[in-house]
C-alpha positions as CSV (number, residue, x, y, z in Angstrom):
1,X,-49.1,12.6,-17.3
2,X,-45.9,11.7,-17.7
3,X,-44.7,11.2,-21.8
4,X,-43.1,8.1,-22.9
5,X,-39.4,9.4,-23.7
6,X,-40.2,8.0,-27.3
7,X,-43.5,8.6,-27.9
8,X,-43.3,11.9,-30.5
9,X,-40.3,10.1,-32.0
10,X,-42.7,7.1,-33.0
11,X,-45.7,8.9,-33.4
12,X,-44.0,11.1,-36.2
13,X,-42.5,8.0,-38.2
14,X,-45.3,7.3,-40.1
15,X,-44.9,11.3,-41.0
16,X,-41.5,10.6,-41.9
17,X,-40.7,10.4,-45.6
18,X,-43.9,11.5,-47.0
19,X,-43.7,11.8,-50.8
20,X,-43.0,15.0,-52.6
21,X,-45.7,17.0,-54.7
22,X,-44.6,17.0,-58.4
23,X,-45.8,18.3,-61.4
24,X,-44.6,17.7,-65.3
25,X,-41.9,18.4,-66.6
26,X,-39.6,17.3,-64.6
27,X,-36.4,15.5,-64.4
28,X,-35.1,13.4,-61.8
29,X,-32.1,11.7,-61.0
30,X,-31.4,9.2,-57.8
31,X,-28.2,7.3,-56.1
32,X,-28.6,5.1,-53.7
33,X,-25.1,4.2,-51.7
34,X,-24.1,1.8,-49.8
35,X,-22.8,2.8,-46.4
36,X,-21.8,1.8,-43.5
37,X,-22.0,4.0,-39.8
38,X,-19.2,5.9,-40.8
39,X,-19.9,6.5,-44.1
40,X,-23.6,7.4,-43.1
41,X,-22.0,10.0,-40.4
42,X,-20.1,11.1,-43.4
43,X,-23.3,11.3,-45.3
44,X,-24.7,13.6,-43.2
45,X,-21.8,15.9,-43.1
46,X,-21.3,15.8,-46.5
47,X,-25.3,17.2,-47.1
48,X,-24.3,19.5,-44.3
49,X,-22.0,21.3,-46.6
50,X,-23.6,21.4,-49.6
51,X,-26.5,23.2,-47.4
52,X,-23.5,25.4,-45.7
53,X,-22.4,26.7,-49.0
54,X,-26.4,27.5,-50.1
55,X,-26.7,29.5,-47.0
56,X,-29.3,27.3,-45.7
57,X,-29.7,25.3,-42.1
58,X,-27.9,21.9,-41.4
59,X,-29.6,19.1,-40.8
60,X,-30.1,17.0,-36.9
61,X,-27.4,15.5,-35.6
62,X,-29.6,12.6,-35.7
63,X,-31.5,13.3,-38.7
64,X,-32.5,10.7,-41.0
65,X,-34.6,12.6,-43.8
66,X,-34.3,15.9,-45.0
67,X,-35.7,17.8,-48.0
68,X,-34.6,20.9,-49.3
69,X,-35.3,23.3,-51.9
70,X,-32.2,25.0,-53.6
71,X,-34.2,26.9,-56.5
72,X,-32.8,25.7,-59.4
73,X,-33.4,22.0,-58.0
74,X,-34.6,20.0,-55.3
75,X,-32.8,17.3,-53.2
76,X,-34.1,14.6,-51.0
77,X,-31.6,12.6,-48.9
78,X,-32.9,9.7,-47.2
79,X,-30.9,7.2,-44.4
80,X,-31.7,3.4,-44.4
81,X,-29.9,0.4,-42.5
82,X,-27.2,0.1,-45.6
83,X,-27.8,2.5,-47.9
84,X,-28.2,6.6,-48.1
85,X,-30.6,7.7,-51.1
86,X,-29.9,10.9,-52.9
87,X,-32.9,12.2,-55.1
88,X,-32.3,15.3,-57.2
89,X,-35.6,16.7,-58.9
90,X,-35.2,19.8,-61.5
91,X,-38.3,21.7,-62.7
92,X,-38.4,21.8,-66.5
93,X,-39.4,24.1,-68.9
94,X,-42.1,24.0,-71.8
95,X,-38.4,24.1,-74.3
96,X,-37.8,20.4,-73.3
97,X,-39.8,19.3,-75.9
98,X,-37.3,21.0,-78.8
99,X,-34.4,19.5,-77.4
100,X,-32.8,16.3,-78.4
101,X,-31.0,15.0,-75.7
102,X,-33.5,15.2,-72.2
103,X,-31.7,17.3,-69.5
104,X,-30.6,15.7,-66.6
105,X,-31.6,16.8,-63.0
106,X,-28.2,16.1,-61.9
107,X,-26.5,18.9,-64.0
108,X,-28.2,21.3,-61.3
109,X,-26.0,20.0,-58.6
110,X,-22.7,21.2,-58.2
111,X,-20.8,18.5,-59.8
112,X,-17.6,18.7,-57.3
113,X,-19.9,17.8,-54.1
114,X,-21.4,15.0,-56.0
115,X,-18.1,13.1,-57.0
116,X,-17.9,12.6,-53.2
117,X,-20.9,11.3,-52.6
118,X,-19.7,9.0,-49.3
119,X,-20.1,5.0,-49.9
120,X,-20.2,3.0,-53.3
121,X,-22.9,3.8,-55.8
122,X,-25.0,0.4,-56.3
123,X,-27.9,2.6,-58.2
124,X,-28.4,5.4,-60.1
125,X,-31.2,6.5,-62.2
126,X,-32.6,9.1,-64.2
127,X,-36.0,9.2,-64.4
128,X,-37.8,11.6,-66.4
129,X,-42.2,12.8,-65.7
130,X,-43.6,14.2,-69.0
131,X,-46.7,15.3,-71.3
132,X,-46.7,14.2,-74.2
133,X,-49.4,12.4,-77.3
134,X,-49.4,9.0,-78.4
135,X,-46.8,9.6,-81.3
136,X,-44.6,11.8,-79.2
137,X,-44.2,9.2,-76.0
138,X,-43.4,6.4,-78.6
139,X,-41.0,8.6,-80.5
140,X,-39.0,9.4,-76.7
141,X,-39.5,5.9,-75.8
142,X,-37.7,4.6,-79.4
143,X,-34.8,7.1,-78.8
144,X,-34.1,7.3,-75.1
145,X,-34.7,3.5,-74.6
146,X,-33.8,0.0,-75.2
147,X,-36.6,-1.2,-77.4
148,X,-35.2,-5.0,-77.2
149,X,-35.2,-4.8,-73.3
150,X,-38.3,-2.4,-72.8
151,X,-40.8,-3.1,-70.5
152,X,-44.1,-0.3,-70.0
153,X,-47.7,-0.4,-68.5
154,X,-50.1,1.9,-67.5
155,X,-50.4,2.6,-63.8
156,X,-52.3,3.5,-61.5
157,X,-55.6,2.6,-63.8
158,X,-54.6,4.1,-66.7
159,X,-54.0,7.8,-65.1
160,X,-50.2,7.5,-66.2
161,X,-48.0,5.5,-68.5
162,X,-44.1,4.3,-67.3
163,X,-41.4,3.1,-69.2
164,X,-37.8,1.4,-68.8
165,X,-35.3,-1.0,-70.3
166,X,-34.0,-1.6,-67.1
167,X,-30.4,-1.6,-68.3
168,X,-27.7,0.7,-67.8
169,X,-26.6,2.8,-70.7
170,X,-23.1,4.3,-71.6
171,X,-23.4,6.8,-68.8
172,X,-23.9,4.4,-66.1
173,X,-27.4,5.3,-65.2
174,X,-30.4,3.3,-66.0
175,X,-33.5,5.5,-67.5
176,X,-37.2,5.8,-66.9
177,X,-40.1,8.0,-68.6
178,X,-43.6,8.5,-67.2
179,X,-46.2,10.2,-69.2
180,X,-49.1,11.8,-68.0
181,X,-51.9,13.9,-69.6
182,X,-52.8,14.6,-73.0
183,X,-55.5,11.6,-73.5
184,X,-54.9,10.1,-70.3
185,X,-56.9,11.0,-67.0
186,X,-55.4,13.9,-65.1
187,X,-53.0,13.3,-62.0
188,X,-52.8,15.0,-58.9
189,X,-49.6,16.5,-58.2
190,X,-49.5,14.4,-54.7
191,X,-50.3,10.9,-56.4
192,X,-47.9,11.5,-58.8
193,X,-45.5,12.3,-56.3
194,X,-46.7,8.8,-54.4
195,X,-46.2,7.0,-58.0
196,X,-42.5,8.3,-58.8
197,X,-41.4,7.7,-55.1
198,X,-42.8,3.8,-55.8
199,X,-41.3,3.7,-58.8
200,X,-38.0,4.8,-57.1
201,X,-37.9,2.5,-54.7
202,X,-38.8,-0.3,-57.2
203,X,-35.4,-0.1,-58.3
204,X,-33.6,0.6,-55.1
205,X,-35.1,-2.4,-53.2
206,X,-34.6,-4.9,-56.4
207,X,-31.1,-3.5,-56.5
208,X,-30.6,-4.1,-52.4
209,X,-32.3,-7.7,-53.0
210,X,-30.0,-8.7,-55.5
211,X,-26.8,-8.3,-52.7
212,X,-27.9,-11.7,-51.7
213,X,-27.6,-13.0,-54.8
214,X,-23.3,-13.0,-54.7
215,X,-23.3,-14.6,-51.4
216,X,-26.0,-17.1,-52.5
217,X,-23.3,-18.2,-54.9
218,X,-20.3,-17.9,-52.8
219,X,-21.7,-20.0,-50.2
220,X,-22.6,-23.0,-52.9
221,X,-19.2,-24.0,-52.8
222,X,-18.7,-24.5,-48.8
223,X,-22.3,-26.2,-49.1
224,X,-21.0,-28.6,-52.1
225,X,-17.7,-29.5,-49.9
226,X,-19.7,-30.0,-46.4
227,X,-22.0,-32.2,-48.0
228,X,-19.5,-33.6,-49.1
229,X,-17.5,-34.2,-46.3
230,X,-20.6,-35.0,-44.3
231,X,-21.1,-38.0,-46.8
232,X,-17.4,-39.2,-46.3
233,X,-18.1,-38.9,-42.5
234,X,-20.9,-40.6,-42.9
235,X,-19.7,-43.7,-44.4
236,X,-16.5,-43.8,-42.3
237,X,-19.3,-43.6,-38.8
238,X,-20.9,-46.5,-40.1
239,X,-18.3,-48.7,-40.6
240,X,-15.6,-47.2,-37.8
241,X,-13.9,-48.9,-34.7
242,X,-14.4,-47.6,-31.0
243,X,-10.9,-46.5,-31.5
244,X,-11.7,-44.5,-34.5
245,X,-14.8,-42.5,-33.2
246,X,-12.8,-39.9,-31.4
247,X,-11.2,-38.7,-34.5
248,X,-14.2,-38.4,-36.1
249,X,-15.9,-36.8,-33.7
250,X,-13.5,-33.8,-33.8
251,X,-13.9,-34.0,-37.6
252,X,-17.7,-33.8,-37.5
253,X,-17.1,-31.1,-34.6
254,X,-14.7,-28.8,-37.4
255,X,-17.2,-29.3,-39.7
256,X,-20.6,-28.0,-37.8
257,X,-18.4,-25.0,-36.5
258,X,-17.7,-24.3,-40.3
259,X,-21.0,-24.2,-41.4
260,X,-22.2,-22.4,-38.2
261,X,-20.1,-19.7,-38.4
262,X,-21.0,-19.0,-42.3
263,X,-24.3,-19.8,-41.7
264,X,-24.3,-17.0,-38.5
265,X,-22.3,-14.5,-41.3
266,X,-24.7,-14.8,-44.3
267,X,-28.1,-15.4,-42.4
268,X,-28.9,-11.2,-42.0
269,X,-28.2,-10.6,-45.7
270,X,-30.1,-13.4,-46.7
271,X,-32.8,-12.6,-44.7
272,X,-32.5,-8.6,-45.7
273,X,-32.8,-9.9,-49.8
274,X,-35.9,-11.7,-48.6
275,X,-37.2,-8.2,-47.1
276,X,-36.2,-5.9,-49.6
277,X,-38.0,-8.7,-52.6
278,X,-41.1,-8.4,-50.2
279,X,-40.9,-4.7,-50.5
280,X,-40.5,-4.7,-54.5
281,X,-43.8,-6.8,-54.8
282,X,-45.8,-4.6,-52.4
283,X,-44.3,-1.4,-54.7
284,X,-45.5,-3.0,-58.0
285,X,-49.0,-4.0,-56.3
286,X,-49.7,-0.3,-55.2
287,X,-48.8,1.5,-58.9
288,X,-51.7,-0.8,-60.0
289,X,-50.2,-1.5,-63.5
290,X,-52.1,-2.6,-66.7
291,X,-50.2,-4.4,-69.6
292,X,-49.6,-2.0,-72.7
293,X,-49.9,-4.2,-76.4
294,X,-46.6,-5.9,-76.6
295,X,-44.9,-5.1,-73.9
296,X,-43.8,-7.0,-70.3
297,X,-44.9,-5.3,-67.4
298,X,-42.7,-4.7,-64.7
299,X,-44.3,-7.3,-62.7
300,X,-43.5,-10.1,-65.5
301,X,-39.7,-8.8,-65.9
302,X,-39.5,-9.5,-61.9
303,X,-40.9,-12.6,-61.9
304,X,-38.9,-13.5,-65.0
305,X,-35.5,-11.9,-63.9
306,X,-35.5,-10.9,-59.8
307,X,-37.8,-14.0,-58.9
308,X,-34.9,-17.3,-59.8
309,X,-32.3,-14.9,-57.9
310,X,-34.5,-14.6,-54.8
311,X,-35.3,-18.0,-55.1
312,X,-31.5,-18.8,-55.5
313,X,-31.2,-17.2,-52.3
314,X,-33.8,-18.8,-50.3
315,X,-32.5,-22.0,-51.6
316,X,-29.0,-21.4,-50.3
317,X,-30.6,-20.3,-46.8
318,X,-32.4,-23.4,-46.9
319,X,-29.3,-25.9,-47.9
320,X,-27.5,-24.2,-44.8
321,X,-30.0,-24.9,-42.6
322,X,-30.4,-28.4,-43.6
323,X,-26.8,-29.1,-43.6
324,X,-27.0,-27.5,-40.4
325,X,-29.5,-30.3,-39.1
326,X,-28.1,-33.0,-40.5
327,X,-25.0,-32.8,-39.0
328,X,-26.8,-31.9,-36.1
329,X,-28.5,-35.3,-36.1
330,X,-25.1,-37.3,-36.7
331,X,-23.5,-35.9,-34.5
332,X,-25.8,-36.4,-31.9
333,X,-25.9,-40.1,-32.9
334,X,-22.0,-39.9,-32.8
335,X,-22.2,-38.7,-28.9
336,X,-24.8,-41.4,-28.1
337,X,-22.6,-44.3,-29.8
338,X,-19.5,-42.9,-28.1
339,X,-21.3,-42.5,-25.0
340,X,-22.9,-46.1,-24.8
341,X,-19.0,-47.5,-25.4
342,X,-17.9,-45.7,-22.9
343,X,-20.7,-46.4,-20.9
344,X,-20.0,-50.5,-22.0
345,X,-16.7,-50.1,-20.4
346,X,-17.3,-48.4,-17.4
347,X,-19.7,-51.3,-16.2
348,X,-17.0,-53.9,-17.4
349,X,-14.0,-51.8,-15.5
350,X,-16.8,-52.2,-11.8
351,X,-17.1,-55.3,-12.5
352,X,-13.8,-56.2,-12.7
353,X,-13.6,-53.9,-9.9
354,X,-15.6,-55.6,-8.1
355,X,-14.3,-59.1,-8.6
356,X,-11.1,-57.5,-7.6
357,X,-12.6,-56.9,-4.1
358,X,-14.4,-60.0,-3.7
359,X,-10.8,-61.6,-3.9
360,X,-9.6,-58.9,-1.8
361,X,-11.5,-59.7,0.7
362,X,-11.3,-63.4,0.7
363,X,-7.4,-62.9,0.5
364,X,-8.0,-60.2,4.2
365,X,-10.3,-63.3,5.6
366,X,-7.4,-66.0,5.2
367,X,-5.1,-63.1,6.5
368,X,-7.5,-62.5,9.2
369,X,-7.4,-66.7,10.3
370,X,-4.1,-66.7,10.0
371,X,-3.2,-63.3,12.2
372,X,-5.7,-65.1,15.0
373,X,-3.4,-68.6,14.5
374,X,-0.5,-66.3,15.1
375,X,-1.5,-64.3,17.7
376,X,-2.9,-67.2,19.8
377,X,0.5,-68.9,19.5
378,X,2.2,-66.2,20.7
379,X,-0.5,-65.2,23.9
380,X,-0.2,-69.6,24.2
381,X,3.3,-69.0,24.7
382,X,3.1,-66.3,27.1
383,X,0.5,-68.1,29.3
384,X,2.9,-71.2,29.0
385,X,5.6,-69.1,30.5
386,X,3.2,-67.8,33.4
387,X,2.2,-71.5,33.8
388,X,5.9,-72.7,34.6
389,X,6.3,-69.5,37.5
390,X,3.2,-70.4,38.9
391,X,4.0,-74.1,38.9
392,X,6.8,-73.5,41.3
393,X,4.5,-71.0,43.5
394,X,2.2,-74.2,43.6
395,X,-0.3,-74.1,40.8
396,X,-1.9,-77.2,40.5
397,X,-1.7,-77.7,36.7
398,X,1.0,-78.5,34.8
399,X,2.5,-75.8,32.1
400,X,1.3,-77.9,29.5
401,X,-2.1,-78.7,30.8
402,X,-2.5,-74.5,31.3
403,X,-1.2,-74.3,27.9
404,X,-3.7,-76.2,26.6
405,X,-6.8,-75.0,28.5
406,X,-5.6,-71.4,27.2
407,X,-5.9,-72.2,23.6
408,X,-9.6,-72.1,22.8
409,X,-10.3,-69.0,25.0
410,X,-7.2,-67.2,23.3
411,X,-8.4,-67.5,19.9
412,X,-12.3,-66.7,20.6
413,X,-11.3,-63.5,22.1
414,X,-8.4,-62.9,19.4
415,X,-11.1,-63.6,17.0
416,X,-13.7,-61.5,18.1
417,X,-11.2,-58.9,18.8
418,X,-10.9,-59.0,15.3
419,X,-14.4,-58.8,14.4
420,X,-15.3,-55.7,16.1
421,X,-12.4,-53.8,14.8
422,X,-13.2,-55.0,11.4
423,X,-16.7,-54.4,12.2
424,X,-15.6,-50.8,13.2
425,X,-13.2,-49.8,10.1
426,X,-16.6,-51.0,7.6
427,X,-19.0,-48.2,9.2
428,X,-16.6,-45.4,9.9
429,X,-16.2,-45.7,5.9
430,X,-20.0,-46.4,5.1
């Protein structure tokens, strides 16, 4: 059998960014960057290096997932449509729990590679999987934490507890803390692996949503003016001359190319935002979260904070499309008014036409009786002439007589003459 060129390619891609296997302590940190082709070529050189300099193989030309582990860390490099995702995951030791400040998984990196990180950073996060009691998890949470902005459940029915403020502190990162053990059920190292990729991409995907957002409120001004304008056009439609309705024509014609071509340029990220908000709801269903005593889940700080600015969104994508209509509609009702004008004066210019012809052709009849008079007094006279010779060769009437009997045959057959070459011209231009 012959293989479908594609066929391992898409059998493999549901193989292709399985989760990793973790196990506490451990300390993570992740970027995701915005990037376009080039940048995402650069992406891909730039991991290229860092794997150069660690003596270890570069990734596919066409690779879009790689994991590798450097010893001291792990990394995890991930290409999407817009973004690149860089995750860095460092191992702890049992001496975490002495020190003050938590370490960060990005101190294992060399720092020099990671200032030139290709794109712009829209995310970064550290995110920290722990053991710890009751007393100690509340204690981390107080001091690594915004207590004002905290939001914390249990997940994955009750087999782990997570925590953020989801604000970004001095450093620029935002911070995260799942417990596990000690009084709550034990976790396999694959589901918690499963659990902190979810919780990862909770964060990426609300971050990638939220691009809509600035061109939600960017294009409220061009939607304010075309309605607008589409009002003012409106009005001046319903009350314009025939004269008039050119001018507005092109107006209304300005205006729907306006609209269309932002419309054409925001539709794709408007439509990604709507995506990426679909995959943030499908992340927070599978963690299975539980509501911990006095705190928001995440679930109620999305549909509390991300929810209005999807919904902003959707309601700009909306506005477009029915400004789009409606001047759809008008101007179709323009055309139509034009069209029936013009339409109006095309049947008054035939039948003024026509009337013109009707008098043409009268006018070619009296030309016509008068042409056989003519004629016929001119053939008359030649026959009088012939009349007077013959006389003298002894013809028995008299010039005048001849004359006379010459008349009424002359004009039938100048007449009929006439006829038949009128008759003629008509059908060779029928």
């Amino acid at each position: 059998m012959k293989d479908f060129a594609q066929r391992y390619a898409l059998h493999n891609e549901v193989h292709a960014r399985p989760p990793e296997i973790m196990s506490p302590p451990l300390a993570i940190t992740h970027f995701v960057m915005l990037a376009d082709a080039a940048q995402q070529d650069s992406s891909r050189a730039h991991l290229a290096e860092l794997l150069r300099d660690h003596h270890l193989p570069p990734p596919e030309a066409q690779a879009s997932h790689l994991r590798m582990d450097f010893g001291a860390f792990r990394l995890r490099w991930e290409l999407h449509t817009e973004f690149v995702t860089y995750t860095i995951l460092q191992p702890l030791d049992e001496a975490w729990v002495s020190r003050q400040e938590l370490p960060k998984a990005m101190a294992a990196v060399p720092q020099a590679w990671l200032a030139k990180l290709p794109g712009e950073c829209l995310c970064s996060m550290h995110l920290w999987v722990l053991t710890a009691g009751q007393a100690q998890r509340r204690e981390m949470v107080r001091e690594h934490l915004r207590e004002d902005m905290l939001v914390g459940s249990t997940v994955l029915d009750g087999q782990a507890e997570f925590f953020t403020d989801m604000a970004l502190h001095p450093d620029g990162f935002s911070r995260a803390l799942v417990f596990t053990e000690s009084g709550l059920k034990n976790l396999s190292a694959r589901r918690l692996g499963r659990l902190v990729q979810r919780l990862l991409e909770i964060e990426t995907y609300r971050m990638v949503a939220l691009l809509g957002l600035p061109t939600a409120r960017a294009a409220a001004t061009l939607l304010t003016r075309g309605e607008a304008e589409l009002a003012s056009l409106a009005q001046a439609i319903r009350t314009a001359q025939s004269e008039q309705e050119p001018e507005l024509l092109d107006r209304l014609s300005h205006l729907a190319g306006e609209v269309e071509s932002h419309y054409a340029s925001t539709h794709s990220r408007f439509s990604a935002s709507n995506a990426y908000f679909g995959l943030v709801n499908r992340r927070i269903t599978d963690i299975a979260e539980a509501r911990l005593e006095g705190l928001q889940t995440i679930r109620d700080f999305m549909d509390r904070r991300l929810t209005p600015a999807m919904n902003t969104c959707d309601w700009a994508r909306r506005r477009q499309q029915a400004l789009s209509e409606r001047i759809s509609r008008m101007s179709n009702l323009l055309r139509t008014r034009v069209e029936i004008e013009h339409q109006q004066s095309s049947q008054a210019l035939l039948a003024a036409m026509n009337k013109r012809q009707d008098l043409q052709l009268k006018l070619q009849r009296t030309v016509e009786g008068l042409s056989v008079a003519a004629i016929t007094y001119y053939l008359v006279g030649l026959i009088a002439y012939l009349a007077k010779g013959a006389s003298a060769l002894g013809w028995p009437l008299s010039p005048e007589t001849s004359s006379a009997l010459a008349v009424p045959l002359v004009a039938l057959s100048v007449w009929w003459s006439l006829r038949k070459l009128h008759q003629k011209i008509t059908q060779s231009h029928i």
